[in-house]
PDB file of the backbone (N, CA, C, O) and the ligand in Angstrom, with CONECT records:
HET     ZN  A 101       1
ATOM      1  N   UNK A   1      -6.714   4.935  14.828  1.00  0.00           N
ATOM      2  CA  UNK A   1      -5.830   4.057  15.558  1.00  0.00           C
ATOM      3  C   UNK A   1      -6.161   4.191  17.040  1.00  0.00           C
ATOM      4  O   UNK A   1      -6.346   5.323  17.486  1.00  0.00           O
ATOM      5  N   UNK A   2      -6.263   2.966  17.960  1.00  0.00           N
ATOM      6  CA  UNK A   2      -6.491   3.091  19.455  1.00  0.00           C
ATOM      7  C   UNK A   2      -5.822   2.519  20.151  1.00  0.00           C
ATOM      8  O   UNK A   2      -5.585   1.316  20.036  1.00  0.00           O
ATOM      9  N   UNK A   3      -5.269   3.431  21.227  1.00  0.00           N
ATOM     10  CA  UNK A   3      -3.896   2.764  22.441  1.00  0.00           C
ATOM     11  C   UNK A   3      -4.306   1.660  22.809  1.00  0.00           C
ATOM     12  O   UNK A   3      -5.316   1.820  23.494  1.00  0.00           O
ATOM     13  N   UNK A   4      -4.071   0.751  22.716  1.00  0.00           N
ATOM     14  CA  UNK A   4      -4.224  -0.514  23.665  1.00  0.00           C
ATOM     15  C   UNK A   4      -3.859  -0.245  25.371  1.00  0.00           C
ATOM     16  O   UNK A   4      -4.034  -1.072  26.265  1.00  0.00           O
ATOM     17  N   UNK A   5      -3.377   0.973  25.507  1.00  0.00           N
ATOM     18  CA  UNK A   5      -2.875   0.780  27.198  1.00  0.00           C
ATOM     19  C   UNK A   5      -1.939   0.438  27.642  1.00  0.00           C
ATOM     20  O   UNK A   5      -1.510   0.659  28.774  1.00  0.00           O
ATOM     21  N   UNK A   6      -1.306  -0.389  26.472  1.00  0.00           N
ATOM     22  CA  UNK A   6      -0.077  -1.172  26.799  1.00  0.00           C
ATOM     23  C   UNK A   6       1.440  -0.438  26.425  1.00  0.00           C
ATOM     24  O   UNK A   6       1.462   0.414  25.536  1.00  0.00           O
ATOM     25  N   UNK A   7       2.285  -0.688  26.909  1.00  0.00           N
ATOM     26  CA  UNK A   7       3.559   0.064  26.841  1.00  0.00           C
ATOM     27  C   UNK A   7       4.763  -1.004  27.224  1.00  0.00           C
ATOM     28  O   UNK A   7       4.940  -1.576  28.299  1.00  0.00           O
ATOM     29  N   UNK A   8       5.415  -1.078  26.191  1.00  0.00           N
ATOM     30  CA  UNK A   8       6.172  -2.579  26.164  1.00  0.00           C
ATOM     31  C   UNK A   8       7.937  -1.358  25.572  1.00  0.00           C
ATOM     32  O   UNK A   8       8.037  -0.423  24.778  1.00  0.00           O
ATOM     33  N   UNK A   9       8.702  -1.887  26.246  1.00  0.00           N
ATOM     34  CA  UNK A   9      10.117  -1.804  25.915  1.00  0.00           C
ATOM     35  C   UNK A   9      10.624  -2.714  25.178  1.00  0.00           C
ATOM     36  O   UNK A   9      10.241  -3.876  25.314  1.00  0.00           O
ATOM     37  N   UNK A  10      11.896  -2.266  23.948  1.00  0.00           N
ATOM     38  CA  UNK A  10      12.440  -3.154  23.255  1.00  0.00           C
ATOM     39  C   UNK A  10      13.920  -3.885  24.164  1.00  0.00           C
ATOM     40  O   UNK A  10      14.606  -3.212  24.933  1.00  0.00           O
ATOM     41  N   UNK A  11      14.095  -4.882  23.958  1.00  0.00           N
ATOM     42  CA  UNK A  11      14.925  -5.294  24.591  1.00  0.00           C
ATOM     43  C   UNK A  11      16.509  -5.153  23.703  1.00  0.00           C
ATOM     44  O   UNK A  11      16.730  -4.817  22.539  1.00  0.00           O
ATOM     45  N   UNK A  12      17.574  -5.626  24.976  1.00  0.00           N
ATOM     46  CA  UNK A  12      18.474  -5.427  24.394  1.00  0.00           C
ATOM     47  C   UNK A  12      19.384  -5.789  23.292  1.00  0.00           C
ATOM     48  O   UNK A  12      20.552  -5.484  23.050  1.00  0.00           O
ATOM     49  N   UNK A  13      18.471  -6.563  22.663  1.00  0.00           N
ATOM     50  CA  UNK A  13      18.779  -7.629  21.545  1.00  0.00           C
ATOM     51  C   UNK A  13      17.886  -7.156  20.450  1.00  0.00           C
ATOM     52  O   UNK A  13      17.605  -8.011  19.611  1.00  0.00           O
ATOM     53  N   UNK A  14      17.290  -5.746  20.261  1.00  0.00           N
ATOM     54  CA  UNK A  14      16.147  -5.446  19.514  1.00  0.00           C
ATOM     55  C   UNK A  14      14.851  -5.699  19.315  1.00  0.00           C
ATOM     56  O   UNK A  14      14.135  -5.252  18.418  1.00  0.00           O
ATOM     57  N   UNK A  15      14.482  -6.679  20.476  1.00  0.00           N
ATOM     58  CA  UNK A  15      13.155  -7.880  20.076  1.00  0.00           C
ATOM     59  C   UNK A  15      11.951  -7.037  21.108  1.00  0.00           C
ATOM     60  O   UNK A  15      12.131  -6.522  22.212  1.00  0.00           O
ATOM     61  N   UNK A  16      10.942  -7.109  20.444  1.00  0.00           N
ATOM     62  CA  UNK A  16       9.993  -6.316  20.921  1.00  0.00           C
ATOM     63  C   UNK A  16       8.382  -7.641  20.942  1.00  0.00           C
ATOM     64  O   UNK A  16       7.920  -8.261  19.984  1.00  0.00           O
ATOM     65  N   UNK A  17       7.901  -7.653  22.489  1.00  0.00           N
ATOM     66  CA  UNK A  17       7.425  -8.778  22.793  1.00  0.00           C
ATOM     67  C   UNK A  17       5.614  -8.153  22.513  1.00  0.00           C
ATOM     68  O   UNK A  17       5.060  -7.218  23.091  1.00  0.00           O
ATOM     69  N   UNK A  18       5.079  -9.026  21.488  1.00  0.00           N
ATOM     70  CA  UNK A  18       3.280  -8.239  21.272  1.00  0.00           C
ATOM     71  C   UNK A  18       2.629  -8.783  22.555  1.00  0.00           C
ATOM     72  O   UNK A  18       3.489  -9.603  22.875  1.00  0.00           O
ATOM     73  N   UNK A  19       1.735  -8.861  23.443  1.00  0.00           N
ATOM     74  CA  UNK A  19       1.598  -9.072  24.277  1.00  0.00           C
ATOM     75  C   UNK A  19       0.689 -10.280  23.973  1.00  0.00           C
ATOM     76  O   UNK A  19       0.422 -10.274  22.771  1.00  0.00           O
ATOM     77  N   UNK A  20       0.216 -11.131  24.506  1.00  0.00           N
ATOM     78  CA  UNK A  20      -0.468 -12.587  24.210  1.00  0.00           C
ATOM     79  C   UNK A  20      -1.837 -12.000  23.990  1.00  0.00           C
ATOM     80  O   UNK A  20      -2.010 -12.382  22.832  1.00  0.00           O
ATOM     81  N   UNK A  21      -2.825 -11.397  24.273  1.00  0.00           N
ATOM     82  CA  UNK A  21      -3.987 -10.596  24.302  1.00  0.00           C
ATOM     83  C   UNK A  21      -4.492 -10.225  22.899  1.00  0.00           C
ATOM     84  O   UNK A  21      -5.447 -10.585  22.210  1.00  0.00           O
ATOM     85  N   UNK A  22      -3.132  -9.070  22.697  1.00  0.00           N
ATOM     86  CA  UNK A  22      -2.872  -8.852  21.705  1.00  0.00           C
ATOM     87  C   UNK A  22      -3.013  -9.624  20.227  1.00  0.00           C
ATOM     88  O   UNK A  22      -3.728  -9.255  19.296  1.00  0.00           O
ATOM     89  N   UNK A  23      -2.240 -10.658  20.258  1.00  0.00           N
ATOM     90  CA  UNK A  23      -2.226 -11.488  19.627  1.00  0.00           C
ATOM     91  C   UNK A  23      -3.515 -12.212  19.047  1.00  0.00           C
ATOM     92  O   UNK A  23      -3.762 -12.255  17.842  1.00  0.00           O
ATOM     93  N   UNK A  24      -4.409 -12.847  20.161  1.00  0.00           N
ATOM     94  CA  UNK A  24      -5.268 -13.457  20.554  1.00  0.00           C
ATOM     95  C   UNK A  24      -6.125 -12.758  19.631  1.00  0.00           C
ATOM     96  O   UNK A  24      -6.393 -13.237  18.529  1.00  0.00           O
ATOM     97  N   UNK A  25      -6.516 -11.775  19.981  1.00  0.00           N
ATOM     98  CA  UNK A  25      -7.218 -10.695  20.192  1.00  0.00           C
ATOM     99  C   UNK A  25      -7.723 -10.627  17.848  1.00  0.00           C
ATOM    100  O   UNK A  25      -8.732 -10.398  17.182  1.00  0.00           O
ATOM    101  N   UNK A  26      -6.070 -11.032  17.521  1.00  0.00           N
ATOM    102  CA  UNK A  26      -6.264 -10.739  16.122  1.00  0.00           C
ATOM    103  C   UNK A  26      -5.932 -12.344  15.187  1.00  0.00           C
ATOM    104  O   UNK A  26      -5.885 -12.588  13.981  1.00  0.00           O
ATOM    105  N   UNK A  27      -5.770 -13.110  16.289  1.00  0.00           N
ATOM    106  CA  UNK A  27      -6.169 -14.623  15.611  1.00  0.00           C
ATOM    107  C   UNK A  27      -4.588 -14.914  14.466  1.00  0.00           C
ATOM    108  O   UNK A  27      -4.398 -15.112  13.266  1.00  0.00           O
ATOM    109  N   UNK A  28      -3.727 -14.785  15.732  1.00  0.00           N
ATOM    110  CA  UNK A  28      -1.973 -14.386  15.542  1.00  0.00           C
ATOM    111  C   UNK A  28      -1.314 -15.408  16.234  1.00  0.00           C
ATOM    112  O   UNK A  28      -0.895 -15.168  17.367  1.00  0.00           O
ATOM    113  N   UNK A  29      -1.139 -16.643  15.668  1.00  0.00           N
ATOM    114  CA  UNK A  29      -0.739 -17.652  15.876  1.00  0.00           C
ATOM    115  C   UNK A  29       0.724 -17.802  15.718  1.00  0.00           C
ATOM    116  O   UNK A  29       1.413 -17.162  14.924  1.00  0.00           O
ATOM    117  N   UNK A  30       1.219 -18.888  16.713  1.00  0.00           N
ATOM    118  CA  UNK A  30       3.027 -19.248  16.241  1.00  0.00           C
ATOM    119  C   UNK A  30       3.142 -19.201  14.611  1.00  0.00           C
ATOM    120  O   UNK A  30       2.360 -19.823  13.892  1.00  0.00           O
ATOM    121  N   UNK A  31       4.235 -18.372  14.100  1.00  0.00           N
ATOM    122  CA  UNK A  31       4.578 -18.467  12.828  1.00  0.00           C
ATOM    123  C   UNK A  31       3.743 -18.227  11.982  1.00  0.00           C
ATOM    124  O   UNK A  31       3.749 -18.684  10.839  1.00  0.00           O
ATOM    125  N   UNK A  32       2.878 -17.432  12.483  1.00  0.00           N
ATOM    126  CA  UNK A  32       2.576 -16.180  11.764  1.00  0.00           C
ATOM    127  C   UNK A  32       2.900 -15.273  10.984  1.00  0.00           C
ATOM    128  O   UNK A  32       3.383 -14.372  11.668  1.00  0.00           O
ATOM    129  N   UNK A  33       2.906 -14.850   9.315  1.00  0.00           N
ATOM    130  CA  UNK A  33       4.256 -14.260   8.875  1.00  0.00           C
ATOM    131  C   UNK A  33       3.196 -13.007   8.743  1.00  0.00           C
ATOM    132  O   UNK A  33       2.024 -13.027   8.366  1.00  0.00           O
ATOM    133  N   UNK A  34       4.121 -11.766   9.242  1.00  0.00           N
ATOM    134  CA  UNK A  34       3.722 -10.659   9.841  1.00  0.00           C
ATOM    135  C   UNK A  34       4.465  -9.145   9.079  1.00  0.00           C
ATOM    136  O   UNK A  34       5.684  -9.116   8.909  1.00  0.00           O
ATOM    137  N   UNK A  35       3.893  -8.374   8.813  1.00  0.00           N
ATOM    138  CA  UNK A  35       4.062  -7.270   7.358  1.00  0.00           C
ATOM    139  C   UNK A  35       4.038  -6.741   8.670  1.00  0.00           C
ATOM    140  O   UNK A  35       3.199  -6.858   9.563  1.00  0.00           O
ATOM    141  N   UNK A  36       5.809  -5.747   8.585  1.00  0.00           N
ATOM    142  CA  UNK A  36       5.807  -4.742   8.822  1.00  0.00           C
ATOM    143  C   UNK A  36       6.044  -3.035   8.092  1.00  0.00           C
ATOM    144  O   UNK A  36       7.030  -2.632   7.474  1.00  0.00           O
ATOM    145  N   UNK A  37       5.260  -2.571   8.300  1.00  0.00           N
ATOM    146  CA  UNK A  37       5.256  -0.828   7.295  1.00  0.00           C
ATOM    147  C   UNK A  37       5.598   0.173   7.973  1.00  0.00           C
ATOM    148  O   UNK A  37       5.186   0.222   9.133  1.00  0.00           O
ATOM    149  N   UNK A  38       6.398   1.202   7.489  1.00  0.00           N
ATOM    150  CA  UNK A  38       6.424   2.083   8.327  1.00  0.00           C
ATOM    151  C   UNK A  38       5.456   3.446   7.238  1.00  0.00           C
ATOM    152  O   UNK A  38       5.358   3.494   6.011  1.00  0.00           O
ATOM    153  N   UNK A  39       4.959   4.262   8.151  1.00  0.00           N
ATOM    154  CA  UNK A  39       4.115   5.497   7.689  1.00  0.00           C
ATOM    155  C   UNK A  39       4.514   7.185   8.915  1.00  0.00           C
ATOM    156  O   UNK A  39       4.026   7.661   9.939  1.00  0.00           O
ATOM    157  N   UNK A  40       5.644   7.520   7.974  1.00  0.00           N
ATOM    158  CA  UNK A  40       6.053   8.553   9.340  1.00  0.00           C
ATOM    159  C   UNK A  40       7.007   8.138   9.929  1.00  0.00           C
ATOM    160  O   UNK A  40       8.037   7.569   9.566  1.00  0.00           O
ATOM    161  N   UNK A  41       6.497   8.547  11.166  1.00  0.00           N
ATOM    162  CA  UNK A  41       6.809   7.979  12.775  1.00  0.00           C
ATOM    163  C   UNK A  41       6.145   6.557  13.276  1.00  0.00           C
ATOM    164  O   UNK A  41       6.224   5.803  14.246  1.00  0.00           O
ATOM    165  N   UNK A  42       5.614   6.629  12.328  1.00  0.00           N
ATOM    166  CA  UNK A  42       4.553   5.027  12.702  1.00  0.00           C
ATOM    167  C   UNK A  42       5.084   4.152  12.135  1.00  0.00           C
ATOM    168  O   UNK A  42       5.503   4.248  10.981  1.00  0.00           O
ATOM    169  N   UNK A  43       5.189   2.784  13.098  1.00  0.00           N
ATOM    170  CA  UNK A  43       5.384   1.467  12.549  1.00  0.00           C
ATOM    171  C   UNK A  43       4.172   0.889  12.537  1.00  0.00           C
ATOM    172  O   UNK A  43       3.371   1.382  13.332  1.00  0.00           O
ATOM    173  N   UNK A  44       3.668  -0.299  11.662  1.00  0.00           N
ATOM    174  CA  UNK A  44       2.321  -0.852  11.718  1.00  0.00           C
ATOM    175  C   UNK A  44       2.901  -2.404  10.978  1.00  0.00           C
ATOM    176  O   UNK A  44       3.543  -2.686   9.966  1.00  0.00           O
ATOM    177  N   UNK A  45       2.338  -3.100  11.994  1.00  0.00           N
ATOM    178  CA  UNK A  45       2.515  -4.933  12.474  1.00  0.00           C
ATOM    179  C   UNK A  45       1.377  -4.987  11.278  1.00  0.00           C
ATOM    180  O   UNK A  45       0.693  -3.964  11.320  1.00  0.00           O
ATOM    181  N   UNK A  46       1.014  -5.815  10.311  1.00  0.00           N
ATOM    182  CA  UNK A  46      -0.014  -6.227  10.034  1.00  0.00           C
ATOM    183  C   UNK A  46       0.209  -8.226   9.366  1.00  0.00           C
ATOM    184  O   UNK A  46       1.177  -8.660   8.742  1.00  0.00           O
ATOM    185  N   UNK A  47      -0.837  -8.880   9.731  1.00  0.00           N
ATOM    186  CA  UNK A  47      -0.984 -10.219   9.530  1.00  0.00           C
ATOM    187  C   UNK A  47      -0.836 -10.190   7.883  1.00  0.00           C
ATOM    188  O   UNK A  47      -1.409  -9.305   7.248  1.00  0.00           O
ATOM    189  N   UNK A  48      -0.144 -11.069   7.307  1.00  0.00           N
ATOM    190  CA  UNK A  48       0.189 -11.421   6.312  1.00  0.00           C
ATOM    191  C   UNK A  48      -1.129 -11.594   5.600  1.00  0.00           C
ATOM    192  O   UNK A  48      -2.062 -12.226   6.096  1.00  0.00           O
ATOM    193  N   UNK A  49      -1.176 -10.963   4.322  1.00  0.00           N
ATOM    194  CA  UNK A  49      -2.845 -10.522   3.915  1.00  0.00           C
ATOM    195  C   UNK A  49      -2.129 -11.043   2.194  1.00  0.00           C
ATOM    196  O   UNK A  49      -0.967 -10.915   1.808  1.00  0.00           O
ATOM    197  N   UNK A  50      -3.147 -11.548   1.559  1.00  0.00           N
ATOM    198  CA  UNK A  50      -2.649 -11.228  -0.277  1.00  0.00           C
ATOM    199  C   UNK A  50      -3.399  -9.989  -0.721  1.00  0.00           C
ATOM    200  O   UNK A  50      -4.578  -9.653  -0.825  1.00  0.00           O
ATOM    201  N   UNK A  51      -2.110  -9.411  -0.956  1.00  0.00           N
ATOM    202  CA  UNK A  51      -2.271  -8.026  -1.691  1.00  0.00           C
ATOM    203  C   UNK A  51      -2.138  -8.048  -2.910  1.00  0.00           C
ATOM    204  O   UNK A  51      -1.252  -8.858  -3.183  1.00  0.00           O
ATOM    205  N   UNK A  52      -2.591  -7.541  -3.878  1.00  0.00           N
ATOM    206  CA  UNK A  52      -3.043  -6.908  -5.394  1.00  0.00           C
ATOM    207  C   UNK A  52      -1.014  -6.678  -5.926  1.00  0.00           C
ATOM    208  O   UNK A  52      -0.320  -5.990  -5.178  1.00  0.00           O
ATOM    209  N   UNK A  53      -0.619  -7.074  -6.702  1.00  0.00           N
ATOM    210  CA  UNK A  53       0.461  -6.832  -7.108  1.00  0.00           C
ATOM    211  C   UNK A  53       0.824  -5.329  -7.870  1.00  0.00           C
ATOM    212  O   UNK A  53       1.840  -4.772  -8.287  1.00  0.00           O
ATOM    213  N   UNK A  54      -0.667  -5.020  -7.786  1.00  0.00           N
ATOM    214  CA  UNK A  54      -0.347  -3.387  -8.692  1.00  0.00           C
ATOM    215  C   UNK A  54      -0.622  -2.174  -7.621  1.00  0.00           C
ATOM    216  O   UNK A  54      -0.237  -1.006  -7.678  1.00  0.00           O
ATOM    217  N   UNK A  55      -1.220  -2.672  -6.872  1.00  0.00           N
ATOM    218  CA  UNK A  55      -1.776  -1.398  -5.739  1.00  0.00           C
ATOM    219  C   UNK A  55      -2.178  -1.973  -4.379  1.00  0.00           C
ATOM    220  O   UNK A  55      -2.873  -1.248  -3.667  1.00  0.00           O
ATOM    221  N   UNK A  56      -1.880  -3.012  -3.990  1.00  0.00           N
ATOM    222  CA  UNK A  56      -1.300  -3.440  -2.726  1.00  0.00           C
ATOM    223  C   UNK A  56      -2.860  -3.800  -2.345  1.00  0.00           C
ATOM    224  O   UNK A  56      -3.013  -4.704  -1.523  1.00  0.00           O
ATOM    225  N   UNK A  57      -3.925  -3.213  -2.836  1.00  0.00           N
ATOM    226  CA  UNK A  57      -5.066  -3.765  -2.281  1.00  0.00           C
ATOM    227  C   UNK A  57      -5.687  -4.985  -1.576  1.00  0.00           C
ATOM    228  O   UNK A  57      -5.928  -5.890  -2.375  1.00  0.00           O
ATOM    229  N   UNK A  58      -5.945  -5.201  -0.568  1.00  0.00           N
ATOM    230  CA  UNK A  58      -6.742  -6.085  -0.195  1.00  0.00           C
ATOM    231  C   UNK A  58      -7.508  -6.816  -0.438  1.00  0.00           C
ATOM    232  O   UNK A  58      -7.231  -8.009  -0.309  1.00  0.00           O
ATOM    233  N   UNK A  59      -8.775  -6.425  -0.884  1.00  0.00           N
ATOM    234  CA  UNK A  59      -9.922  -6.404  -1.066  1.00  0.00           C
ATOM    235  C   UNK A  59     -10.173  -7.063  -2.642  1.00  0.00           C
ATOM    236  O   UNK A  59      -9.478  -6.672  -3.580  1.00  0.00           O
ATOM    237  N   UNK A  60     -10.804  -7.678  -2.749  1.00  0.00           N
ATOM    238  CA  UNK A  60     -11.830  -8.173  -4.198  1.00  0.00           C
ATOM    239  C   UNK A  60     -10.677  -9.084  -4.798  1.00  0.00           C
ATOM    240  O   UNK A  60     -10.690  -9.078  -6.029  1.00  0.00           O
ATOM    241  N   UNK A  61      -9.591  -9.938  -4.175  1.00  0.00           N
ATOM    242  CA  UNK A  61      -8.334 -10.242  -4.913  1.00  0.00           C
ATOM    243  C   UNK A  61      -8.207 -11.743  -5.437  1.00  0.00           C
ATOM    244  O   UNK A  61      -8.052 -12.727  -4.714  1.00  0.00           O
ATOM    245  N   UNK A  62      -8.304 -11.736  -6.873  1.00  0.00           N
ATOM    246  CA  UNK A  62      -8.307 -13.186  -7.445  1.00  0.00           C
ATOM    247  C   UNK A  62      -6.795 -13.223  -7.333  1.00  0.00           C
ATOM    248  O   UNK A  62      -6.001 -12.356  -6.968  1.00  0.00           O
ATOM    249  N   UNK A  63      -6.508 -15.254  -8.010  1.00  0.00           N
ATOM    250  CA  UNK A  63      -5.195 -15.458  -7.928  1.00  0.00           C
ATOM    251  C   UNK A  63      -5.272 -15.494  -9.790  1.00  0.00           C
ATOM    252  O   UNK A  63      -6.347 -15.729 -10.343  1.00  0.00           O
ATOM    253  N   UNK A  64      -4.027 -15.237 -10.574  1.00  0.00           N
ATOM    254  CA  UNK A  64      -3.352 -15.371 -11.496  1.00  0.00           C
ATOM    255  C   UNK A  64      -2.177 -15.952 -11.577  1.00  0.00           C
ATOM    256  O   UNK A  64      -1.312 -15.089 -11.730  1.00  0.00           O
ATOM    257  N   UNK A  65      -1.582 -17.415 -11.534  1.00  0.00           N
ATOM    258  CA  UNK A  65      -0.359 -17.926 -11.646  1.00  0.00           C
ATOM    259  C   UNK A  65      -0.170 -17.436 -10.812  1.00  0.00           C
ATOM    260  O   UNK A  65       0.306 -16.317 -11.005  1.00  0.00           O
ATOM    261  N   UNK A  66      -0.363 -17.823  -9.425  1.00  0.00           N
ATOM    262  CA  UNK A  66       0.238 -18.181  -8.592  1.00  0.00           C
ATOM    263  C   UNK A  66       0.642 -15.861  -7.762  1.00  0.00           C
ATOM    264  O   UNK A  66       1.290 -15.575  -6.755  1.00  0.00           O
ATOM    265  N   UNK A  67       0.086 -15.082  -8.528  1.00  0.00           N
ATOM    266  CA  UNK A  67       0.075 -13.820  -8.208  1.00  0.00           C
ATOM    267  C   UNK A  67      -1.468 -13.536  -7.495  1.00  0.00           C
ATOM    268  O   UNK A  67      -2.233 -14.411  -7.089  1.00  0.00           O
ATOM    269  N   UNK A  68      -1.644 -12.366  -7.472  1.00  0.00           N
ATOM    270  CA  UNK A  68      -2.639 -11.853  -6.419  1.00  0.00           C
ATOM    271  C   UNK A  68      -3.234 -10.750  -7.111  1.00  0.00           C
ATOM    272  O   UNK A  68      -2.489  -9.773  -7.048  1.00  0.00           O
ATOM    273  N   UNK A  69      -4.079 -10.573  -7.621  1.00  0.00           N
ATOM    274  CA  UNK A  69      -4.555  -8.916  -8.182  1.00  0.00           C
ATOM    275  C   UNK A  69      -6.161  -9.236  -7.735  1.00  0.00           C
ATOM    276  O   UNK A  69      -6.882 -10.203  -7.491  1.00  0.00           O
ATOM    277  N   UNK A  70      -6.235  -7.440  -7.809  1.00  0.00           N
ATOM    278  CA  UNK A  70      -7.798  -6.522  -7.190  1.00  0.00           C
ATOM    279  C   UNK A  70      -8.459  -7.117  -8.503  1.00  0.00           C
ATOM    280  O   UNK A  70      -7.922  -7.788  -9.385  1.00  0.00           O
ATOM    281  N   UNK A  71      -9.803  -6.678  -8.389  1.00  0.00           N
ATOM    282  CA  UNK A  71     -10.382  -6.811  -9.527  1.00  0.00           C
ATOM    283  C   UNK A  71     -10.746  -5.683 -10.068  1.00  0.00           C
ATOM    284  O   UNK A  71     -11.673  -5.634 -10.877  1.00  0.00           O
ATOM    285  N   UNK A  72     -10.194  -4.836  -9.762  1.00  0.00           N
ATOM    286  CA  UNK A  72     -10.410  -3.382  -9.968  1.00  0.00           C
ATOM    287  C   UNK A  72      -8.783  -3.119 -10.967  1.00  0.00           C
ATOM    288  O   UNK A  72      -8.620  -2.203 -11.773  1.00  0.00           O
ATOM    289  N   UNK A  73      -7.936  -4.003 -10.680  1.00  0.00           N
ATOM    290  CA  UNK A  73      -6.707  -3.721 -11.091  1.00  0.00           C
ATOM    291  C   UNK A  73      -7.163  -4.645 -12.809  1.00  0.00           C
ATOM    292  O   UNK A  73      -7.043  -4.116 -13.914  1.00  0.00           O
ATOM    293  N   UNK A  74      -7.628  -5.947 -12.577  1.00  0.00           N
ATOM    294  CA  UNK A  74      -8.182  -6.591 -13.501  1.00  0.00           C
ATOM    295  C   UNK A  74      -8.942  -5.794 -14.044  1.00  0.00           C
ATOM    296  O   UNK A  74      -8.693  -5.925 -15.242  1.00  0.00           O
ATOM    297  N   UNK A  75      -9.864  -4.903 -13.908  1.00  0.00           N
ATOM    298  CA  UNK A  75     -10.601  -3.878 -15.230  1.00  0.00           C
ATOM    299  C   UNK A  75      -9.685  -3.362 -15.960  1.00  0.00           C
ATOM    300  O   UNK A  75      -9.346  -3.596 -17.120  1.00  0.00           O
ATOM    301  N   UNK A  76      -9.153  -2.341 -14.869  1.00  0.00           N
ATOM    302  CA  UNK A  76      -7.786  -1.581 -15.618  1.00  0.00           C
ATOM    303  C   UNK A  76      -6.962  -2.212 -16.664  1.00  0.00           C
ATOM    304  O   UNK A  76      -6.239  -1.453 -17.310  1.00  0.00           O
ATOM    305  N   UNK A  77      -6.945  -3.465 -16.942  1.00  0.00           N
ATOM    306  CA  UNK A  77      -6.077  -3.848 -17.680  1.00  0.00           C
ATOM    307  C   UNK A  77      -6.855  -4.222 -18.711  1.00  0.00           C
ATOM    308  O   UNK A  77      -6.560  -3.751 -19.809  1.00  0.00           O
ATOM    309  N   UNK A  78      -7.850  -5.011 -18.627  1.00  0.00           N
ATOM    310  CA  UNK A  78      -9.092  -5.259 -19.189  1.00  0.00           C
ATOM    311  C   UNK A  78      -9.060  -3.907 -20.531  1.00  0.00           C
ATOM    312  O   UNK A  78      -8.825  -4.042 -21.732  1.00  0.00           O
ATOM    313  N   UNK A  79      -9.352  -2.802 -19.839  1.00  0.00           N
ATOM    314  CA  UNK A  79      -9.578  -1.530 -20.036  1.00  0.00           C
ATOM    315  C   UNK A  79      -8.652  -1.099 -21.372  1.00  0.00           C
ATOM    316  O   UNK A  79      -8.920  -0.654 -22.488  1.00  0.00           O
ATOM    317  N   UNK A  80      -7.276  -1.513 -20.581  1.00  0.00           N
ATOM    318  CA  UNK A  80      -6.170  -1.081 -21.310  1.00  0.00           C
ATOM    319  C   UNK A  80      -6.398  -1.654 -22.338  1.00  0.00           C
ATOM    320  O   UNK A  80      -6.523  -0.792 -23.208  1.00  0.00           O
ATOM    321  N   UNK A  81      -6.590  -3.129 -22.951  1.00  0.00           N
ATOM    322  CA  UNK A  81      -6.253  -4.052 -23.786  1.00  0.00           C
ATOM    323  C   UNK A  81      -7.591  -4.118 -24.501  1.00  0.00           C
ATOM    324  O   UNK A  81      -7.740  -4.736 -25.555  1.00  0.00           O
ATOM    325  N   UNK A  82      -8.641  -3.398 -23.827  1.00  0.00           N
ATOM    326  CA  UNK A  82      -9.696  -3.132 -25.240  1.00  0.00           C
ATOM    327  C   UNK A  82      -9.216  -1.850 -25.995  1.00  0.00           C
ATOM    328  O   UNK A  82      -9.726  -1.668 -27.101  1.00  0.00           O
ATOM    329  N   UNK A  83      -8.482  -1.114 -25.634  1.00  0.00           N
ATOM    330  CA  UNK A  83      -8.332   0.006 -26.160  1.00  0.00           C
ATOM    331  C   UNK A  83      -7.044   0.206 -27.360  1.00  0.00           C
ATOM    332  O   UNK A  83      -6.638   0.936 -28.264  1.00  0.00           O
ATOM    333  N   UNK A  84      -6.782  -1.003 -26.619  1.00  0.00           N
ATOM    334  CA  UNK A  84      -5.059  -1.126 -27.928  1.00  0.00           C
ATOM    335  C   UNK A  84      -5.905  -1.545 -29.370  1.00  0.00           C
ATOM    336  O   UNK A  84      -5.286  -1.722 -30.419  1.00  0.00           O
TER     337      UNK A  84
HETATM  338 ZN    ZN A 101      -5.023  -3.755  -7.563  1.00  0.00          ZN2+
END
């Protein structure tokens, strides 16, 4: 993880402003729908991504009715259902 430099206060209404740069920077447009996680002490902003419905994965992700899975999650099941 790397400081951006930047140091922003929440306001008194709770609203916490990303800086336009920022934004820019990650191709974060008006109405943008935006995943927030917490890990710890850490909060983490991330751009609305399709994740794997079994393990949140990113990566390798077909659609199924209108769902989202890895293809790694697709073996696994694969896997499962040769074995029954
Ligand atoms: Zn998966």
């Amino acid at each position: 993880m790397k400081f951006t430099g930047i140091i922003k206060s929440v306001d008194q209404l709770g609203r916490f402003k990303i800086p336009r740069e920022c934004l820019e920077s990650h191709n974060i447009d008006t109405n943008t729908p935006l995943k927030i996680f917490r890990r710890g002490k850490t909060i983490i902003i991330q751009k609305e991504m399709h994740n794997c419905i079994f393990c949140s994965s990113i990566e390798n992700i077909l659609t199924f009715k209108d769902k989202y899975i890895c293809k790694n999650c697709i073996k696994k099941i694969k896997d499962k259902l040769v074995s029954i």
